[in-house]
C-alpha positions in Angstrom: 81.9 133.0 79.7 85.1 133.7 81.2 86.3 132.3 84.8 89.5 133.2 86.6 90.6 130.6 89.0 94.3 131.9 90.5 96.6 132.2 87.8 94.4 130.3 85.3 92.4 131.6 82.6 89.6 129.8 81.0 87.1 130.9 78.5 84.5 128.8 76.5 81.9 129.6 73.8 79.3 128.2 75.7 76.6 128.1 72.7 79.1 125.8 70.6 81.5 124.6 73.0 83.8 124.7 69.8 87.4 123.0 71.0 89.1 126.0 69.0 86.9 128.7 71.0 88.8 128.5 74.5 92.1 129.8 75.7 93.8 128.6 78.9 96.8 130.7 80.0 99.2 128.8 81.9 100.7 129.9 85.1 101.7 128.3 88.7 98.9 125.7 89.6 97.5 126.4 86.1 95.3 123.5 85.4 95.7 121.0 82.4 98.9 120.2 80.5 99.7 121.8 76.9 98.5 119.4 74.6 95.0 118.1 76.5 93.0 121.3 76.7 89.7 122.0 77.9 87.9 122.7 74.8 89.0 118.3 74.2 87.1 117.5 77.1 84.0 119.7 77.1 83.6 118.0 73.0 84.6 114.3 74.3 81.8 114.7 77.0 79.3 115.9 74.5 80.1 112.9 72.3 79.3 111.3 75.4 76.2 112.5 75.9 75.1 112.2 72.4 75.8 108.2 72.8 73.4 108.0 75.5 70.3 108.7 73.3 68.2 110.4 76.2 67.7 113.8 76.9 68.6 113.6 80.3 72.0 113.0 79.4 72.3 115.5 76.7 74.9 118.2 77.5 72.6 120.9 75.2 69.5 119.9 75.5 68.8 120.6 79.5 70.9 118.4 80.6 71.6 121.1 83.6 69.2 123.3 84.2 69.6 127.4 84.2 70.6 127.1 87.9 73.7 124.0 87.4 77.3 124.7 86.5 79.6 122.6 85.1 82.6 122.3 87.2 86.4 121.0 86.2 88.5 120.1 88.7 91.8 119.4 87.0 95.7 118.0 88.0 98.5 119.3 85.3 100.1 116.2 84.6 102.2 114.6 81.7 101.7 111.8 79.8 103.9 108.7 80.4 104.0 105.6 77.8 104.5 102.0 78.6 106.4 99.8 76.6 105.1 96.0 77.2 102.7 94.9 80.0 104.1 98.0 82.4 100.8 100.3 82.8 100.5 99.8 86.6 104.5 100.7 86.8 103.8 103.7 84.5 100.5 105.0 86.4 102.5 104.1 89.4 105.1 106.7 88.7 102.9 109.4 87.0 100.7 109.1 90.3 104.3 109.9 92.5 105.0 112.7 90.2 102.0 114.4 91.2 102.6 113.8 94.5 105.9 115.2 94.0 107.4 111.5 95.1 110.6 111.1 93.7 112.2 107.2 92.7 114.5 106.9 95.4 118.4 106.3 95.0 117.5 102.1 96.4 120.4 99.6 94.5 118.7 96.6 92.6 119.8 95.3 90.0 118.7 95.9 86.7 117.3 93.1 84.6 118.8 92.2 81.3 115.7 92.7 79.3 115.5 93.3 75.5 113.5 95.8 74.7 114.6 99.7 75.6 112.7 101.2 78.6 113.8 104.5 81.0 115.9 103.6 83.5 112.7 104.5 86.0 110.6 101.9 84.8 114.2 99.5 84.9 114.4 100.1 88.3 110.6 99.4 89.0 110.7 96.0 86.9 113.9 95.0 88.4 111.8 95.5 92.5 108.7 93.8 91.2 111.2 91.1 89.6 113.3 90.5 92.5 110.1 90.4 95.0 107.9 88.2 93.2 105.3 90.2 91.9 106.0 90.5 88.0 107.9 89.1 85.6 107.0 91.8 82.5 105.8 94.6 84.4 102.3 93.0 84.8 100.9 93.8 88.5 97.5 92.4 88.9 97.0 93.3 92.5 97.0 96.3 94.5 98.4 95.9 98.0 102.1 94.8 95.7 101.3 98.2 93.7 100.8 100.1 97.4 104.0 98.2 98.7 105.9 98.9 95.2 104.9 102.7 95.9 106.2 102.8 99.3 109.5 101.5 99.0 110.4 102.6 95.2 109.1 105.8 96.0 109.0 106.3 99.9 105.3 107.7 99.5 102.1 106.7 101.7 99.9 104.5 99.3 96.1 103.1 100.8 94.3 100.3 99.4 90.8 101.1 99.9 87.4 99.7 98.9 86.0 101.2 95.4 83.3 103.1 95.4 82.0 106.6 94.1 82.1 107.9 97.2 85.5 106.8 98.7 86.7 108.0 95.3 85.7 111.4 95.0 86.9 112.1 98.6 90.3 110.8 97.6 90.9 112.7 94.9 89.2 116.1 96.1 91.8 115.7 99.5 95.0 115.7 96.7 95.8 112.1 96.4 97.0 110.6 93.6 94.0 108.1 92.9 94.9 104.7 90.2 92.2 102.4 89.5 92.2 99.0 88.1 89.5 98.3 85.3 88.8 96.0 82.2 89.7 98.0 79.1 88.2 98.2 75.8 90.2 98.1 72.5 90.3 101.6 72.7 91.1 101.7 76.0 88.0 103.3 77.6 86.0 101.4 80.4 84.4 97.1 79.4 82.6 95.1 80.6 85.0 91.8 79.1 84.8 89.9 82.5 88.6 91.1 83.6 90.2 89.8 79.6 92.3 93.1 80.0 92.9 94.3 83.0 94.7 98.1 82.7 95.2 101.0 85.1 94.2 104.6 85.3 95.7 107.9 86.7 92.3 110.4 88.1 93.3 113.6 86.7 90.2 115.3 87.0 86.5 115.2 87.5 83.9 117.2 86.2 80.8 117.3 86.7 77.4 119.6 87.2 76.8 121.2 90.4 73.5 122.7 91.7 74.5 123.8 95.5 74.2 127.0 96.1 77.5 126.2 98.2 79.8 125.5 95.0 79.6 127.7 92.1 80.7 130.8 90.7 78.7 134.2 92.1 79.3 136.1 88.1 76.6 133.5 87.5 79.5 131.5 85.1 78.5 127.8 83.4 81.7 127.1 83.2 83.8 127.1 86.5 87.6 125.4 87.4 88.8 124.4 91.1 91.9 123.5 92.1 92.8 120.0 94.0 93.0 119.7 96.6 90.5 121.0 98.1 91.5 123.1 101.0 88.9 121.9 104.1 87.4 118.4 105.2 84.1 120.6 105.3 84.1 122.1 102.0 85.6 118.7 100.6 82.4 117.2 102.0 80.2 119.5 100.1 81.7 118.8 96.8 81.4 114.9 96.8 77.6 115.3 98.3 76.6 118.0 95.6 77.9 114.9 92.6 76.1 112.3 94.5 73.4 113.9 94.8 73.1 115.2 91.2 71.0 113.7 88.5 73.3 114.7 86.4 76.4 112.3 84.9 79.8 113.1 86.7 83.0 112.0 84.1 86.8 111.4 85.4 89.8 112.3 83.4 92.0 110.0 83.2 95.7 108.9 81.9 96.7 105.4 81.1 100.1 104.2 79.9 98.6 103.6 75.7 98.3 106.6 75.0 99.6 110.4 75.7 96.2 111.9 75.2 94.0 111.8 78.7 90.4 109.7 78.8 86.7 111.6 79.3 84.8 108.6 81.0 81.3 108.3 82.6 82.7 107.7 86.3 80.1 105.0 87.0 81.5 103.6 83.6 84.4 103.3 85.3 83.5 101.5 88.4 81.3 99.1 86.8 84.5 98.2 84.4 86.1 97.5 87.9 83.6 95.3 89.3 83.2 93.5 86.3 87.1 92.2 86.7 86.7 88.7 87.0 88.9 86.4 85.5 92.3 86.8 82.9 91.6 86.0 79.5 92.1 82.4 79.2 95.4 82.8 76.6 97.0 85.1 79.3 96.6 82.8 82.2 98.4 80.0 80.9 101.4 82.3 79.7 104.6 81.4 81.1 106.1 84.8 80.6 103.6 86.5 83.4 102.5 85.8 86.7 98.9 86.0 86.3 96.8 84.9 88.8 93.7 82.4 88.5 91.2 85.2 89.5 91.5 88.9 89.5 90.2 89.4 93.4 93.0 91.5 94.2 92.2 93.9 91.5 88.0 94.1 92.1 86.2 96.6 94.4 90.1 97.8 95.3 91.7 101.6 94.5 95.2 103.0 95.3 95.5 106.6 97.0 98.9 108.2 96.8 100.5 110.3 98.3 103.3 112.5 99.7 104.8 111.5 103.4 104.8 114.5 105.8 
């Protein structure tokens, strides 16, 4: 199959899927970065799929049927590491960058600390410092993220209530969407009652659509859009046609552990969210963290960022 979608080019070998049988030629708005390709995410949802044991999750084995198309909707973005407890601070700038939110030229000043970081994330620790919120680069509640964005960054930045829904829409209107959630070892989506709270960039969805609304008309399985989404109306359709599927929906995601992006189950992700409880117990009674006794201003909450008119 082969897709054009503006200046990108995809093309997948849709009877293996194999992650060296695809070619994406990069361009303006071209979607995905150099080093996470879409051949990685078509295998990482199959591996997926085989976990779940059932064949209505099974990418090759009718888990869409001859009429569904599986749809990417994908932000280029760059990876961006974290060096101590700093991954809301690094998903807070990665989510400005693809706003196009630059760190603005504010004076504070910058913390004696001993281990090297850029002078960005400096800057950022020295406002969270000087305000209260951190001590390390910890930040374990969102309306201090949403202020940190706004005056570090001079961006708009919403708390709002997580749920699939309200998620979707944020991200298919362009904004820059970071979610709080309890990580695994290997950094994907727990259930470990809040004992490490991280956060995530949304840098794509994809998922299997059925509306005769949304699809390709060369009959394609494979098809990209770009975000966002240009329409409240079409937008609308899009987030209705995932509800409504039977079909998983998965989120890409980048964290500050890692440079290559996440393939996650997006109601593995929410239920990671609501499951943020408490700190684990050693954490709490640090003295080198402000941590609360709860993590209420982390659960059921999102930030959306993005670019003042």
């Amino acid at each position: 199959a082969v897709l054009a979608s503006g200046s990108s080019l995809l093309v997948l070998d849709l009877l293996s899927c194999s992650s060296t049988k695809f070619l994406v030629e990069k361009g303006e708005g071209a979607l995905g970065s150099n080093d996470e390709k879409f051949g990685y995410i078509v295998e990482r949802i199959k591996r997926l799929a085989c976990a779940r044991k059932s064949s209505e999750y099974c990418v090759l084995d009718k888990m869409i049927d001859d009429s569904a198309q599986w749809t990417f909707a994908l932000r280029d973005t760059q990876p961006r590491l974290q060096d101590g407890p700093m991954c809301g601070l690094v998903g807070l700038t990665m989510a400005a960058a693809v706003q196009g939110c630059d760190l603005q030229d504010i004076h504070t000043p910058v913390p004696d600390i001993a281990r090297k970081i850029d002078d960005v994330s400096k800057r950022l620790l020295s406002h969270v410092r000087l305000m209260g919120y951190s001590l390390q680069g910890e930040m374990y509640n969102t309306q201090h993220m949403a202020d940190t964005a706004k005056h570090m960054f001079a961006c708009n930045c919403n708390v709002l209530p997580l749920t699939r829904r309200q998620l979707l829409q944020s991200f298919f209107e362009g904004g820059s969407v970071l979610v709080p959630y309890d990580a695994a070892p290997n950094h994907e989506p727990a259930l470990r009652h809040g004992h490490n709270a991280h956060w995530a960039l949304i840098v794509g969805v994809v998922y299997a659509s059925t509306s005769d609304k949304i699809g390709s008309e060369t009959g394609n399985q494979w098809k990209c859009i770009n975000v966002p989404v240009v329409g409240a109306s079409e937008c609308t359709v899009i987030v209705n046609d995932i509800l409504d599927s039977k079909t998983p929906s998965y989120v890409v995601a980048r964290h500050g552990k890692s440079i290559h992006q996440g393939v996650w189950p997006l109601i593995d992700l929410i239920d990671s969210n609501l499951n943020l409880k408490k700190p684990k117990p050693s954490h709490a009674i640090s003295s080198g963290f402000i941590i609360p006794n709860h993590l209420d201003a982390l659960r059921g909450k999102f930030l959306v960022i993005s670019a003042t008119i």
